[in-house]
Steps between C-alpha positions, in 0.01 A plus 500: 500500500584747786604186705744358200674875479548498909618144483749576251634809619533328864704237321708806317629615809548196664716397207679806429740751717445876475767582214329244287216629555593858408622327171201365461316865479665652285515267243136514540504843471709484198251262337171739611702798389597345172156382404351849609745633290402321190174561543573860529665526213178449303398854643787747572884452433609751729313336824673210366860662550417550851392140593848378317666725706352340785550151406883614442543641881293171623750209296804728630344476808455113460844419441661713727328327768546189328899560573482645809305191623760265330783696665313523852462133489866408331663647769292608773251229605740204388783698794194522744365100430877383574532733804175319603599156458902583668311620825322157508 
């Protein structure tokens, strides 16, 4: 079991560059969060109200990094890629 996790993960970031990665986190965070959250809500509403807030800052979070890295590499590492290839 230990050796499936490891051999995934490996593959994970192999497969994967460091933005998508971050993606990847917090939408697992949002999922965790969400499902902690529901369960939560079987005891106390107010603790609940704090964990939405959380999930809130975390999916802002999410998609302003999901623009920034769209921007970043729009115009950024497309310029830098044809600068690369010119010099050749």
């Amino acid at each position: 079991m230990n050796s499936m996790i490891k051999q995934s993960l490996v593959e994970w970031n192999k497969r994967y560059d460091n933005f998508a990665k971050l993606q990847h986190i917090y939408i697992a965070l949002i999922v965790i969060l969400t499902f902690v959250a529901g369960l939560l809500s079987l005891l106390d509403i107010v603790i609940i109200n704090t964990v939405l807030e959380v999930i809130k800052l975390i999916a802002i979070t999410l998609f302003v990094n999901l623009l920034t890295m769209i921007l970043v590499k729009s115009f950024v590492v497309d310029k830098i890629k044809k600068i690369k290839i010119s010099k050749k």
